[in-house]
PDB file of N, CA, C and O in Angstrom, chain B, residues numbered from 101:
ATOM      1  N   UNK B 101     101.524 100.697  97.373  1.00  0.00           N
ATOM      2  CA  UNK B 101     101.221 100.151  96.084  1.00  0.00           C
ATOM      3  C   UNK B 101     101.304  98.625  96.112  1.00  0.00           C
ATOM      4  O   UNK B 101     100.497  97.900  95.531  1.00  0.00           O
ATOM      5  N   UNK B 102     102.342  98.194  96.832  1.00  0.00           N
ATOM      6  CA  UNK B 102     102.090  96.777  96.807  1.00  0.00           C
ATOM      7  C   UNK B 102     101.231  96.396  97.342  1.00  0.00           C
ATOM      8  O   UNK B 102     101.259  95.183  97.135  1.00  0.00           O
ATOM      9  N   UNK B 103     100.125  96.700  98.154  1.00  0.00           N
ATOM     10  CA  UNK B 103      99.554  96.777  99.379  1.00  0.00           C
ATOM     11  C   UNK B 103      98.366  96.182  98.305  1.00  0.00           C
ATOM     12  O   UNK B 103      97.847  95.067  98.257  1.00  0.00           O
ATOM     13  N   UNK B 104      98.195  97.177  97.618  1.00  0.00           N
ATOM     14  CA  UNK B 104      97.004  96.906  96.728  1.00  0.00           C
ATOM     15  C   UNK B 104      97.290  95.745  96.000  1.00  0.00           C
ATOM     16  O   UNK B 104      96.632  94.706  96.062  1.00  0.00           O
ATOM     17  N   UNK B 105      98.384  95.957  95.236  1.00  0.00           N
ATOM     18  CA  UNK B 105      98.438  94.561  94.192  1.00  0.00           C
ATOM     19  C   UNK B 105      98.088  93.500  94.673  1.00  0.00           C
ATOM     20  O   UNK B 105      97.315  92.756  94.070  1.00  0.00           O
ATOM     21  N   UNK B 106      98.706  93.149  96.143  1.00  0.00           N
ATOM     22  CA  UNK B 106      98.349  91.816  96.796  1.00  0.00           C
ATOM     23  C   UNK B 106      96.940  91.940  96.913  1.00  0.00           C
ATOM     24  O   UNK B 106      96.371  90.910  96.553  1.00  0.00           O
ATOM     25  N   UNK B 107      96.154  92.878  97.306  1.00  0.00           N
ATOM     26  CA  UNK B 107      95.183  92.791  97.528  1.00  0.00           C
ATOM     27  C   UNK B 107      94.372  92.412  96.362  1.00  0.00           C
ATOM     28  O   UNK B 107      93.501  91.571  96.581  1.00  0.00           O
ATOM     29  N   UNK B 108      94.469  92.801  95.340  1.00  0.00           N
ATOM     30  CA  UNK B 108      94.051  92.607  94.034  1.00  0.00           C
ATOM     31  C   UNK B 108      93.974  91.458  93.111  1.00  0.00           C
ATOM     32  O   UNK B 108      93.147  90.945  92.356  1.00  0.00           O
ATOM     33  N   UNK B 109      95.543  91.220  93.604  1.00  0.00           N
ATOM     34  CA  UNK B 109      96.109  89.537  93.307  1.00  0.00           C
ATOM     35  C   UNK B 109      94.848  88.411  94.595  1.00  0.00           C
ATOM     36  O   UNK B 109      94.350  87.292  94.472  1.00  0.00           O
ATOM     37  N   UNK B 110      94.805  89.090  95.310  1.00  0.00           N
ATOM     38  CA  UNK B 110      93.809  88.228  96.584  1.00  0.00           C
ATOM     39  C   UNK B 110      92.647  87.499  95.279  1.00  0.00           C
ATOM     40  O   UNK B 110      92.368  86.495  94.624  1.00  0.00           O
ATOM     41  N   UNK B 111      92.287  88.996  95.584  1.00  0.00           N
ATOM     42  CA  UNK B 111      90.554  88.744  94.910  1.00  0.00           C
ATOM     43  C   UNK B 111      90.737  88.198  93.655  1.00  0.00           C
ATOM     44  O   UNK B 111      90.234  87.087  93.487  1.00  0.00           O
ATOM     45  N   UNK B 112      91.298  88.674  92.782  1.00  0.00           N
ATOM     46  CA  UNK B 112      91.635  87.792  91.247  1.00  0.00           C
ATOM     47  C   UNK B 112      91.520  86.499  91.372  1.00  0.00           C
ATOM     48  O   UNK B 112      90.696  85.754  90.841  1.00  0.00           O
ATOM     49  N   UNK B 113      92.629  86.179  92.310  1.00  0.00           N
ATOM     50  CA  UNK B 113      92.811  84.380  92.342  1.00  0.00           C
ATOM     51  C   UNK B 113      91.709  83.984  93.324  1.00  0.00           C
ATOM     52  O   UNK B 113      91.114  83.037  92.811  1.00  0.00           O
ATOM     53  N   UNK B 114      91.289  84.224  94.254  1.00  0.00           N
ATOM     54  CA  UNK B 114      90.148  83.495  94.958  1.00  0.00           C
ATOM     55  C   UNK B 114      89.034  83.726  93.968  1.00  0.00           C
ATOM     56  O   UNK B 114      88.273  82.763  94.062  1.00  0.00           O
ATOM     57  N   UNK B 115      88.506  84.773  92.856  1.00  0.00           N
ATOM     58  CA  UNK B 115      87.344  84.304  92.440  1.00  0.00           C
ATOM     59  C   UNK B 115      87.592  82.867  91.318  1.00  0.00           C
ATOM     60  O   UNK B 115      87.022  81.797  91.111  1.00  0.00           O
ATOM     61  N   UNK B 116      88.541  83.449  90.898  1.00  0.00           N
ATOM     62  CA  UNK B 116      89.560  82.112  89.630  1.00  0.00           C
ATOM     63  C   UNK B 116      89.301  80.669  90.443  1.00  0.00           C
ATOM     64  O   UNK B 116      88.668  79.709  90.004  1.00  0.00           O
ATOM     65  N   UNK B 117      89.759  80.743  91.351  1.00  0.00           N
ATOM     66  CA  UNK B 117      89.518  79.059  92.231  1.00  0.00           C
ATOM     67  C   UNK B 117      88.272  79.054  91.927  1.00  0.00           C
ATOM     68  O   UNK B 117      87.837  78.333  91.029  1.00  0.00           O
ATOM     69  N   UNK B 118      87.278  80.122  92.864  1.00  0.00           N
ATOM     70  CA  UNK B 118      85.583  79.505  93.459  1.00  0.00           C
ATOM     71  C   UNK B 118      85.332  79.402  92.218  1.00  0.00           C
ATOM     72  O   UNK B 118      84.693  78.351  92.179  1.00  0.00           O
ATOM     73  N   UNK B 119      85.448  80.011  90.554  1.00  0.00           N
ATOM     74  CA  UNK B 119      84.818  80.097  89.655  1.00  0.00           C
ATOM     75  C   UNK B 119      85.072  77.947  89.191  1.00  0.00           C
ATOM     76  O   UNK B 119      84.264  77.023  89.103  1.00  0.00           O
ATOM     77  N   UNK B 120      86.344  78.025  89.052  1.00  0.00           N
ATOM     78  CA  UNK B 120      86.562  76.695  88.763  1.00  0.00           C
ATOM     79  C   UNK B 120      86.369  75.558  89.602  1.00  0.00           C
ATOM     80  O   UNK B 120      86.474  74.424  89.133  1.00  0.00           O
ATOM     81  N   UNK B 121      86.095  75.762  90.805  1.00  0.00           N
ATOM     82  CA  UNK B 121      85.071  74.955  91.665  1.00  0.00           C
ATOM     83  C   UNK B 121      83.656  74.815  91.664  1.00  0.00           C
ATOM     84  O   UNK B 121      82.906  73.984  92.176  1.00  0.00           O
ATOM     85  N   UNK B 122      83.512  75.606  91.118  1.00  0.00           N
ATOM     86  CA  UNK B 122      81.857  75.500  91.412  1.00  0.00           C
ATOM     87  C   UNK B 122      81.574  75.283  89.886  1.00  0.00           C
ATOM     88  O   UNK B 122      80.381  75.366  89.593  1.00  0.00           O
ATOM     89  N   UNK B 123      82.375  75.042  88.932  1.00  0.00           N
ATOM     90  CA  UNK B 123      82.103  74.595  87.755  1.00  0.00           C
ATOM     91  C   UNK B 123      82.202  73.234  87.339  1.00  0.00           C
ATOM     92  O   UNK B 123      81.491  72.696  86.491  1.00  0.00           O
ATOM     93  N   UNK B 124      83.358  72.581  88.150  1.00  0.00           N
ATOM     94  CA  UNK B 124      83.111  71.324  88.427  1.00  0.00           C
ATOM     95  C   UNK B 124      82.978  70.369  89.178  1.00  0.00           C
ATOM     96  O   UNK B 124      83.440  69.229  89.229  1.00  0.00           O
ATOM     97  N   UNK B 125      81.923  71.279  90.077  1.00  0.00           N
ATOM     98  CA  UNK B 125      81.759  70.102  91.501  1.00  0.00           C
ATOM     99  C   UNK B 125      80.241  69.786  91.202  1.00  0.00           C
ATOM    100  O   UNK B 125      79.379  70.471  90.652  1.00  0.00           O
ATOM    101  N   UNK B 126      80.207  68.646  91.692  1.00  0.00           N
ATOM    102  CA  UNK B 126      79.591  67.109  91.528  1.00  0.00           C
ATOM    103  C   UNK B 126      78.353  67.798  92.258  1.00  0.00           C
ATOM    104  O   UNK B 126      77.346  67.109  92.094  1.00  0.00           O
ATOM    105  N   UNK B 127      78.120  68.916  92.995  1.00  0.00           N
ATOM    106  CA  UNK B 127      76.690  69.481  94.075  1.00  0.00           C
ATOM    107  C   UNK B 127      75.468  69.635  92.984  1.00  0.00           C
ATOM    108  O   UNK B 127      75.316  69.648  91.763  1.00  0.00           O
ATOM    109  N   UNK B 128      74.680  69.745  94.208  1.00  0.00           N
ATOM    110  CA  UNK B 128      73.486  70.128  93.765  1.00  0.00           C
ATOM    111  C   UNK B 128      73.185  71.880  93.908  1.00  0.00           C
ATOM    112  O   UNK B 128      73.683  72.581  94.788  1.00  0.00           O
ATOM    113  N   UNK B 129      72.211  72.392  92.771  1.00  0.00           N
ATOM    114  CA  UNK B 129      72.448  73.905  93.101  1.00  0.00           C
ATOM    115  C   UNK B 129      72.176  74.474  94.602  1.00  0.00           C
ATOM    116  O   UNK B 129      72.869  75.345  95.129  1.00  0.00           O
ATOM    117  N   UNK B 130      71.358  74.011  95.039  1.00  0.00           N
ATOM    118  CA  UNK B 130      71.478  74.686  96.624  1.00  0.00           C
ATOM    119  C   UNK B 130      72.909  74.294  97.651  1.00  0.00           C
ATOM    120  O   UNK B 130      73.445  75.049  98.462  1.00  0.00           O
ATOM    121  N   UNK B 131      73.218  73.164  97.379  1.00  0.00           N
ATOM    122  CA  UNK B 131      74.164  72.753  98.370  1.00  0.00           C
ATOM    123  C   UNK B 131      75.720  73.880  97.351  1.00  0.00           C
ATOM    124  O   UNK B 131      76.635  74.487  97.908  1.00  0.00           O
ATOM    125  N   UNK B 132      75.549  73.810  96.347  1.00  0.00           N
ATOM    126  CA  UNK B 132      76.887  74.852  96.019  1.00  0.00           C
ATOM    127  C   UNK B 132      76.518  76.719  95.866  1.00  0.00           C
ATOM    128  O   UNK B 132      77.300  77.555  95.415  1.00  0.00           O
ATOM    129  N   UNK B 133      75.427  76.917  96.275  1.00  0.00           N
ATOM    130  CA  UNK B 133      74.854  78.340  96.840  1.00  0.00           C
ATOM    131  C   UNK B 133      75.567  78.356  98.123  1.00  0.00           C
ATOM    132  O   UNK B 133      76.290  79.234  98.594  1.00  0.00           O
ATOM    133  N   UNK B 134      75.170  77.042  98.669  1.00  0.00           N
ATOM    134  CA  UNK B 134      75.307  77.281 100.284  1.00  0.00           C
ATOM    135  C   UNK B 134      76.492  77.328 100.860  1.00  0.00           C
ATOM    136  O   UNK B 134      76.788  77.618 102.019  1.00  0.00           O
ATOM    137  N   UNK B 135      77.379  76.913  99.645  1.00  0.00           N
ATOM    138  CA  UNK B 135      78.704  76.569 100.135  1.00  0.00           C
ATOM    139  C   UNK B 135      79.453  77.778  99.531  1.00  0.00           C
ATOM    140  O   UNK B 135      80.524  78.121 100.032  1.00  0.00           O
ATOM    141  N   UNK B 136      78.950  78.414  98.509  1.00  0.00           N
ATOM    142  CA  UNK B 136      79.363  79.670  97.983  1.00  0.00           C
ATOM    143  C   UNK B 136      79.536  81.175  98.905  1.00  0.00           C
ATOM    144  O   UNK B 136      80.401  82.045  99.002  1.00  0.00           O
ATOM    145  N   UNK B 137      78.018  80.880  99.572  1.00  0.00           N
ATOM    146  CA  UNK B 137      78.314  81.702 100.929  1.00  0.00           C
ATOM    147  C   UNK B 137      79.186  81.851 102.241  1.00  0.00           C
ATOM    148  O   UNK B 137      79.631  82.747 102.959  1.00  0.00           O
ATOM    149  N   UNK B 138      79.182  80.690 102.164  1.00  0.00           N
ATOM    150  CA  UNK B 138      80.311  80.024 103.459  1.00  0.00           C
ATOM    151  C   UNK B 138      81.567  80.616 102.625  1.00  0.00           C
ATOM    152  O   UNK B 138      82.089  81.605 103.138  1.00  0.00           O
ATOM    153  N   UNK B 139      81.943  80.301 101.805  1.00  0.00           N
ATOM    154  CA  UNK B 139      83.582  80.576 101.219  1.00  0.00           C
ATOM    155  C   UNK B 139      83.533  81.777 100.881  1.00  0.00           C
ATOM    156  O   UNK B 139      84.723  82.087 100.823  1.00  0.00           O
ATOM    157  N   UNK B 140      82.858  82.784 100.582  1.00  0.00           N
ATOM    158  CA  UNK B 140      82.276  84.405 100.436  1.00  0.00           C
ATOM    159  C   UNK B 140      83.003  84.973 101.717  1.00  0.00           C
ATOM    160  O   UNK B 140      84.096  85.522 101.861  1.00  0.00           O
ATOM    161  N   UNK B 141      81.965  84.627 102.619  1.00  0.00           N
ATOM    162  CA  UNK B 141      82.182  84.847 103.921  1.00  0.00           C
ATOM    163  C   UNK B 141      83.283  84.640 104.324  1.00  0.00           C
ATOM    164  O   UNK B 141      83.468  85.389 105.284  1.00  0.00           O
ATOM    165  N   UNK B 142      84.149  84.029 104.130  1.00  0.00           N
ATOM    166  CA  UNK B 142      85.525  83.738 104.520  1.00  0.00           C
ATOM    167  C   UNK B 142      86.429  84.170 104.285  1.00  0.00           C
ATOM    168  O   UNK B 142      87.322  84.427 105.093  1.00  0.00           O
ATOM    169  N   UNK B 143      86.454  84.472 102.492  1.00  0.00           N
ATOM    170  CA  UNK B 143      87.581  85.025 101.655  1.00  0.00           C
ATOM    171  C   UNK B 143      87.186  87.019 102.189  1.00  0.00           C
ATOM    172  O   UNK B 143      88.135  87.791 102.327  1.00  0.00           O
ATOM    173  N   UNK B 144      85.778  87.479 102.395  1.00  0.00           N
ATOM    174  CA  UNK B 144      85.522  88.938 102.875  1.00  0.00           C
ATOM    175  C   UNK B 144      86.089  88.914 104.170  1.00  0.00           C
ATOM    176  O   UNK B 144      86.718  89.944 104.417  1.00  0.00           O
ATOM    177  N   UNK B 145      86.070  87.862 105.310  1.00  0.00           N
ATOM    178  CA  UNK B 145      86.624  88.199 106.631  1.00  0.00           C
ATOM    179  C   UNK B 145      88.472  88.054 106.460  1.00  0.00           C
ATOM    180  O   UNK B 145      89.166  88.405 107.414  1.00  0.00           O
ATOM    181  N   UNK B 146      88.986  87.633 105.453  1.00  0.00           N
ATOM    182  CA  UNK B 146      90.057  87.154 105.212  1.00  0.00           C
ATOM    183  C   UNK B 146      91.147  88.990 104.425  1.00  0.00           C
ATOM    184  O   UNK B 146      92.260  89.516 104.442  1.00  0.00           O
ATOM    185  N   UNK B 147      90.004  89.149 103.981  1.00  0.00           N
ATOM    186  CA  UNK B 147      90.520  90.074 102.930  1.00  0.00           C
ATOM    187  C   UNK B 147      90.444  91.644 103.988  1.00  0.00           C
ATOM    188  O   UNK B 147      91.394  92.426 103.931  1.00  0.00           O
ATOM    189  N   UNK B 148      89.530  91.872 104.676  1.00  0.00           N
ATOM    190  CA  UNK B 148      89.070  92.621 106.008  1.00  0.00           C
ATOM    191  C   UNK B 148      90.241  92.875 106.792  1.00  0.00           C
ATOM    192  O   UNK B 148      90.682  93.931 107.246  1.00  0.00           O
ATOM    193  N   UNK B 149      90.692  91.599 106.869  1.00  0.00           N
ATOM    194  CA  UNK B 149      91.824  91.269 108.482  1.00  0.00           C
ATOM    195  C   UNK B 149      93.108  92.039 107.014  1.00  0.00           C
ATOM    196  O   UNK B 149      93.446  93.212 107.167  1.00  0.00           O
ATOM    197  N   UNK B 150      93.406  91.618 106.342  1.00  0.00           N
ATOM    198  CA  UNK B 150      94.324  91.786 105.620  1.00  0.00           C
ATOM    199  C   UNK B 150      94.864  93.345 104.984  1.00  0.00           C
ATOM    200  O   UNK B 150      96.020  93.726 104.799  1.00  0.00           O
ATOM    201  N   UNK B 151      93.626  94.030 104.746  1.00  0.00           N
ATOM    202  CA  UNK B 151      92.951  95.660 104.686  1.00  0.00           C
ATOM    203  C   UNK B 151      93.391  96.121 105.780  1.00  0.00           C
ATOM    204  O   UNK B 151      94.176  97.046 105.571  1.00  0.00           O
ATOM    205  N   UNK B 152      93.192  95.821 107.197  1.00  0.00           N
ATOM    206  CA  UNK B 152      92.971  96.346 107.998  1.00  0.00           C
ATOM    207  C   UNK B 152      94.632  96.265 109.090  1.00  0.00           C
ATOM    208  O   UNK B 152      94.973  97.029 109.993  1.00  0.00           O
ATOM    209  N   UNK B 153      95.460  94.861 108.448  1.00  0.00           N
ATOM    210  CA  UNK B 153      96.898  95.232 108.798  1.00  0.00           C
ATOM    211  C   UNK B 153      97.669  95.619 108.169  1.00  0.00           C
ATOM    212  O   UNK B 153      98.742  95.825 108.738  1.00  0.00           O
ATOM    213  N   UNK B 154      97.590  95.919 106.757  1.00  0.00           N
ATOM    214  CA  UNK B 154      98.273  96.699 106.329  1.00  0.00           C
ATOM    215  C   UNK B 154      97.463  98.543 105.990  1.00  0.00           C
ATOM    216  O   UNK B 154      97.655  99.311 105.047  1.00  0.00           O
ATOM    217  N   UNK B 155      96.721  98.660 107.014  1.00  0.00           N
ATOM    218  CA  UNK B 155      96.542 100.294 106.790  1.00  0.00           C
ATOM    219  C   UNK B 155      97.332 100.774 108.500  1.00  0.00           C
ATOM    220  O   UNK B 155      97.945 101.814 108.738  1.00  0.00           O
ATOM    221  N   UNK B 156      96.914  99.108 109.892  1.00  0.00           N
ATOM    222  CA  UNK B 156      97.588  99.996 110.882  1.00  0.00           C
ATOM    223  C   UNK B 156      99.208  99.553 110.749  1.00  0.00           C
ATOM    224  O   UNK B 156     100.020  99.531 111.673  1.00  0.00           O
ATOM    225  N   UNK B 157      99.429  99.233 109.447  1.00  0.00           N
ATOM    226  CA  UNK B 157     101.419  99.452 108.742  1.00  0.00           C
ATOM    227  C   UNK B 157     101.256 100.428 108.154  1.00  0.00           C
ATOM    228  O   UNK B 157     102.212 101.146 108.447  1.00  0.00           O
ATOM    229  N   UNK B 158     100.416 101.097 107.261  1.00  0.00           N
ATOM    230  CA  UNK B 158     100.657 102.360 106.578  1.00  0.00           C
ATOM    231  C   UNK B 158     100.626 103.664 107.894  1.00  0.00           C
ATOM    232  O   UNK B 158     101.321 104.674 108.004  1.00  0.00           O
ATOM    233  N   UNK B 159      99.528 103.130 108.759  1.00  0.00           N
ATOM    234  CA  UNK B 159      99.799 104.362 109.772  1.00  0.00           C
ATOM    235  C   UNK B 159     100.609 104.674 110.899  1.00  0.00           C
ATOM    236  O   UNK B 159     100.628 105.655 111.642  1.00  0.00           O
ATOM    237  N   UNK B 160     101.501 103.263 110.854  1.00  0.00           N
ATOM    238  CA  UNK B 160     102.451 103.508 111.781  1.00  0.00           C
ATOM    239  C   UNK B 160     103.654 103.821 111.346  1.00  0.00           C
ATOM    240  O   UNK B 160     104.530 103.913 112.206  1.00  0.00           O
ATOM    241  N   UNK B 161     103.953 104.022 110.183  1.00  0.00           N
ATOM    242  CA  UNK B 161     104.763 104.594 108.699  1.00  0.00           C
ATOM    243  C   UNK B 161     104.244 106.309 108.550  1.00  0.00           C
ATOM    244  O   UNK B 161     104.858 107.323 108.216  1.00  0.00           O
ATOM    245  N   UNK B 162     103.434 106.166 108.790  1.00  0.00           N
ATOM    246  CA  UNK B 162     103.068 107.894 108.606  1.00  0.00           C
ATOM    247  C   UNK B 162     103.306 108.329 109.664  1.00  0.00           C
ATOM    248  O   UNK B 162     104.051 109.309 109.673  1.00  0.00           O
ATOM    249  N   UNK B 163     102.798 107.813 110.981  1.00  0.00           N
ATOM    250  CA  UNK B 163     103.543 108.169 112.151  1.00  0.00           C
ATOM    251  C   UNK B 163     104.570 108.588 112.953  1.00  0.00           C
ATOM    252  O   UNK B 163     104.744 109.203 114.005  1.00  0.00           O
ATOM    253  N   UNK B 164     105.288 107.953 111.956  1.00  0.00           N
ATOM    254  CA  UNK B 164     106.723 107.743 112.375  1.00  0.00           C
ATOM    255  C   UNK B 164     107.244 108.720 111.109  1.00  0.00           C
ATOM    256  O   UNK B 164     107.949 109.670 111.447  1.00  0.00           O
ATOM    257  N   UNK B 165     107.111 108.647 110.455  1.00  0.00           N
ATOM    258  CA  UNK B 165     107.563 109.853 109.184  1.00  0.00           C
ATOM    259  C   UNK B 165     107.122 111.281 109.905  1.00  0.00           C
ATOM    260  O   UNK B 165     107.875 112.252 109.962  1.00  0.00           O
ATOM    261  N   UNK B 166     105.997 111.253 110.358  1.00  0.00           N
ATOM    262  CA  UNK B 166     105.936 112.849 111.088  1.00  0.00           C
ATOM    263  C   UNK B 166     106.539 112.865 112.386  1.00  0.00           C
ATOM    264  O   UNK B 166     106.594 114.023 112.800  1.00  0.00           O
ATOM    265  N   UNK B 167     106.840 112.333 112.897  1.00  0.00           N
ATOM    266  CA  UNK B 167     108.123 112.553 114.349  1.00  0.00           C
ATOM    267  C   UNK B 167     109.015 112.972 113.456  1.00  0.00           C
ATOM    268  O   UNK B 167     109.140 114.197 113.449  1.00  0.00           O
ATOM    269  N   UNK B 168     109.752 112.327 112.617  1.00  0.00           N
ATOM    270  CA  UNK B 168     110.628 112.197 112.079  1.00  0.00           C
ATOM    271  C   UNK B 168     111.021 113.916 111.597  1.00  0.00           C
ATOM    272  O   UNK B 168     111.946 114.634 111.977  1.00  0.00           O
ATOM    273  N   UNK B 169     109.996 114.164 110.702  1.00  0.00           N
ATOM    274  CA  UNK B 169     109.769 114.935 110.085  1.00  0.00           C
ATOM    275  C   UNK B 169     109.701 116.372 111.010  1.00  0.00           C
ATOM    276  O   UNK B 169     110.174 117.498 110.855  1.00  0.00           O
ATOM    277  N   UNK B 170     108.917 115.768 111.980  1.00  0.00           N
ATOM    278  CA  UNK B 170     109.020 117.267 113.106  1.00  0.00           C
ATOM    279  C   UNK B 170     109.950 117.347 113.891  1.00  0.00           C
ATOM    280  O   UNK B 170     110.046 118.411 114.504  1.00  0.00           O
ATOM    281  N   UNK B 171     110.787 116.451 114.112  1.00  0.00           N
ATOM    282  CA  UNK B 171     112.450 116.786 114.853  1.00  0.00           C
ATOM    283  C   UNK B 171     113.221 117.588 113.841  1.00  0.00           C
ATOM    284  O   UNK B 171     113.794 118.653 114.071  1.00  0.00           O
ATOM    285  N   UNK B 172     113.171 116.989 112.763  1.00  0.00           N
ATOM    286  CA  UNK B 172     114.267 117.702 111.829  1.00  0.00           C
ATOM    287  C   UNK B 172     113.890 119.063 111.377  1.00  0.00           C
ATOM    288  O   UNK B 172     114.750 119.855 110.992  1.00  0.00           O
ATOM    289  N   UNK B 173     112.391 119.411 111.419  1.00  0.00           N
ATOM    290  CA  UNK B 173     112.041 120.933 111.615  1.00  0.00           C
ATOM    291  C   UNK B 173     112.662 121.612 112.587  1.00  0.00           C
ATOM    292  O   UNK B 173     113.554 122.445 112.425  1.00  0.00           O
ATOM    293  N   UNK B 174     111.999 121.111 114.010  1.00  0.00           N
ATOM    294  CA  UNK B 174     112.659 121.919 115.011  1.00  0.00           C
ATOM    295  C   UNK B 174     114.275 122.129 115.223  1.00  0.00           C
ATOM    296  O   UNK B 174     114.862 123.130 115.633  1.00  0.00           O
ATOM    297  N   UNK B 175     114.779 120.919 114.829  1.00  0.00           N
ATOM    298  CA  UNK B 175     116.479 121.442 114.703  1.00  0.00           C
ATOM    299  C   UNK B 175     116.858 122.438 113.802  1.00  0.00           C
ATOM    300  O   UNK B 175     117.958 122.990 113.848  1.00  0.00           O
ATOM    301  N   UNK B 176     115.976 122.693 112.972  1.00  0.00           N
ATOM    302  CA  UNK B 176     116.155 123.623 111.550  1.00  0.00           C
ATOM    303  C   UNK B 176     116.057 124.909 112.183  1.00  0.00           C
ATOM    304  O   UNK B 176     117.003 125.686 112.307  1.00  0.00           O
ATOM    305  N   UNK B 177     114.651 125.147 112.657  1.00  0.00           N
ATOM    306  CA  UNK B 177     114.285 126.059 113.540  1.00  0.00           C
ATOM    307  C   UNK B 177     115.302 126.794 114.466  1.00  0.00           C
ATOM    308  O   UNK B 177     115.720 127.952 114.469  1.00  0.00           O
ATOM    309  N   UNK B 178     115.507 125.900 115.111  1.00  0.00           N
ATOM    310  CA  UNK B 178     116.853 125.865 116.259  1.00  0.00           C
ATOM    311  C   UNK B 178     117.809 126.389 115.804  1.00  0.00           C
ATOM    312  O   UNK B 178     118.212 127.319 116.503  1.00  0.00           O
ATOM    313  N   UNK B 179     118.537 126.146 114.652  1.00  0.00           N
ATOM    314  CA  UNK B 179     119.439 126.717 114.071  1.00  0.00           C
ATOM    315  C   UNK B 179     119.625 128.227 113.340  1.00  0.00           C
ATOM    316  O   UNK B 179     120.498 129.092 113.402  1.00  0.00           O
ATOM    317  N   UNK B 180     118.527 128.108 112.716  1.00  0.00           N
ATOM    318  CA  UNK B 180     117.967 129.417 112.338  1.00  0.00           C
ATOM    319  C   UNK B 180     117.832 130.608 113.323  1.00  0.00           C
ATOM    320  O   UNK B 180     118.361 131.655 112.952  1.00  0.00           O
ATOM    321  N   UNK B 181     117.131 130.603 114.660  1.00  0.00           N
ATOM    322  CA  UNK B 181     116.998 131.211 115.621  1.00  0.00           C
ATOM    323  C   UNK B 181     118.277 131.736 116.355  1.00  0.00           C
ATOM    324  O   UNK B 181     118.580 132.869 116.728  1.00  0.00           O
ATOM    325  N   UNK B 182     119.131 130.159 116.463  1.00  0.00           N
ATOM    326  CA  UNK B 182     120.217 130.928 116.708  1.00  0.00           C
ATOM    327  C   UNK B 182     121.196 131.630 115.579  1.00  0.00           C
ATOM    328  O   UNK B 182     121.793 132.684 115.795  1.00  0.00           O
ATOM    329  N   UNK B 183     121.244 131.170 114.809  1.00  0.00           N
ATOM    330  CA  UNK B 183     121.809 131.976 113.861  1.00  0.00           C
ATOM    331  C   UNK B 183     121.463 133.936 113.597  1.00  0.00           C
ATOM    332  O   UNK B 183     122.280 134.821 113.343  1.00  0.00           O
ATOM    333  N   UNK B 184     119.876 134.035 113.800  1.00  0.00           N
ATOM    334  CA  UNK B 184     119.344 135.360 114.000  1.00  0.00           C
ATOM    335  C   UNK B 184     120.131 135.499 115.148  1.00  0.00           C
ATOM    336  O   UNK B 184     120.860 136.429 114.804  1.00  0.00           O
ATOM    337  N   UNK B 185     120.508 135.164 116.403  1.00  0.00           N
ATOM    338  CA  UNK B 185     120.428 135.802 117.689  1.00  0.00           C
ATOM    339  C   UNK B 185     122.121 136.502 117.316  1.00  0.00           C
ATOM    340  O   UNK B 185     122.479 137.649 117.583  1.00  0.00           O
ATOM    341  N   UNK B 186     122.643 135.829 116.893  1.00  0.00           N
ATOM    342  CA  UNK B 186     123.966 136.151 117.229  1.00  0.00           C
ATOM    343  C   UNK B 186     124.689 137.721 116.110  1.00  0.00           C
ATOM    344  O   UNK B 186     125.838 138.127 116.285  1.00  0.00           O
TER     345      UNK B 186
END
């Protein structure tokens, strides 16, 4: 959940900047198109890298929750079994 908020908080505030940049900069319309793309492009490769380390943190969290999760079965197991045997 936080994962998202930041992510959310990302995009909120980077369009909030470009919006108030490009409202009062001194360009001409092509040169602040052109520069709109460039900073597009940046804040999507930015936001990508950012997506993409916190999902291989969510999956090395799930990962590790199912080891976890399957030791403490098999000891359960284990116990149980012997408990039948005797």
């Amino acid at each position: 959940m936080k994962a998202l908020k930041f992510i959310a908080s990302f995009v909120v505030g980077a369009g909030a900047g470009l919006a108030a940049g490009y409202l009062t900069a001194p360009r001409s319309g092509k040169e602040s198109r052109e520069k709109l793309v460039d900073e597009s492009k940046e804040y999507k490769d930015a936001l990508e890298k950012a997506a993409t380390e916190k999902l291989a943190e969510a999956k090395s969290i799930l990962n590790k929750t199912i080891k976890e999760k399957t030791a403490q079965g098999k000891e359960v197991l284990d116990r149980v079994a012997e408990k039948a045997t005797m």
